[in-house]
C-alpha positions in Angstrom: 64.6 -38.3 -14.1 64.2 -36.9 -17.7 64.3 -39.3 -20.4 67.5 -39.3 -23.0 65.3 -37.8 -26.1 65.1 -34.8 -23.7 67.5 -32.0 -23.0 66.9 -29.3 -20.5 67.6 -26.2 -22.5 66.8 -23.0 -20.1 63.1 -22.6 -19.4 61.5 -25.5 -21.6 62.6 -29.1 -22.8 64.1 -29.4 -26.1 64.1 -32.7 -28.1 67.1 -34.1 -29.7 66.7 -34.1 -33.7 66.2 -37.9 -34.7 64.8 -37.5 -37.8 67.0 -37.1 -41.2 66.3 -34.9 -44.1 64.7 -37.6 -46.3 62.9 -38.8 -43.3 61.3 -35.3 -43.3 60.5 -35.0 -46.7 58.3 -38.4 -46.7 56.7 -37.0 -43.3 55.5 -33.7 -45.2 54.6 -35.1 -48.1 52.1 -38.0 -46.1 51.1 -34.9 -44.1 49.9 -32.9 -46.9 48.5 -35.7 -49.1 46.5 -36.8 -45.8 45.2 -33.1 -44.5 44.5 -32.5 -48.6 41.8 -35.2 -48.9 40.2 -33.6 -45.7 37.6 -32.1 -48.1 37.3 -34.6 -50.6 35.9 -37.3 -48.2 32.6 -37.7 -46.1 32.1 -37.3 -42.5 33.5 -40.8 -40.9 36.4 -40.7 -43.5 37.5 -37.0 -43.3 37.8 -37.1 -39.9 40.8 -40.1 -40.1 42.6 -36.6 -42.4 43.3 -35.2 -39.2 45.8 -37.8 -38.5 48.0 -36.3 -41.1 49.0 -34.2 -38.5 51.0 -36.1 -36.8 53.8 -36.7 -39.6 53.8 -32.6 -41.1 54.3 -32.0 -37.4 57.0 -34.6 -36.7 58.3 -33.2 -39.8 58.8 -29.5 -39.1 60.1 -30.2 -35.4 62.8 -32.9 -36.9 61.8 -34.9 -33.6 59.8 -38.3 -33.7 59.0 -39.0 -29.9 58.3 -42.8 -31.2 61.3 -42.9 -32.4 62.9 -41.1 -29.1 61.0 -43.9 -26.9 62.8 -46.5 -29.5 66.6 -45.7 -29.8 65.9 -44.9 -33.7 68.1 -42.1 -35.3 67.3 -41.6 -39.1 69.6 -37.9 -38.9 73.3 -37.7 -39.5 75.5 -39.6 -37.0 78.1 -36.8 -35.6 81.4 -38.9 -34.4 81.7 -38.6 -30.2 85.3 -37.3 -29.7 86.9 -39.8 -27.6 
């Protein structure tokens, strides 16, 4: 049983978009700022950069698997037809 974030879309698994586009900008932004320091820290610290890519790539996919796993939906809400 698939979970509802994913859709079965021919070969591979596609996630639904969950993430809006202000939600995106914030998640580049932290990504960049975070992997941007990479260099300007020592050893133990620089290392913590890394985890800036979590949010740049959250933000280029649209998709937050935490999010997913949570019911949250920062995107536009599209009216079901009834």
């Amino acid at each position: 049983m698939l979970h509802e974030g994913f859709k079965r879309g021919g070969l591979f698994l596609a996630m639904d978009r969950n993430i809006g586009n202000l939600d995106r900008l914030i998640r580049l932004v932290i990504g960049i700022l975070l992997l941007g320091l990479y260099g300007a820290l020592e050893p133990p610290l620089r290392y913590v950069t890394l985890l800036g890519l979590i949010p740049l790539g959250t933000a280029f996919l649209g998709s937050c698997p935490l999010y997913s796993r949570l019911g949250i939906s920062t995107g536009r809400r599209h009216p079901t037809p009834s």
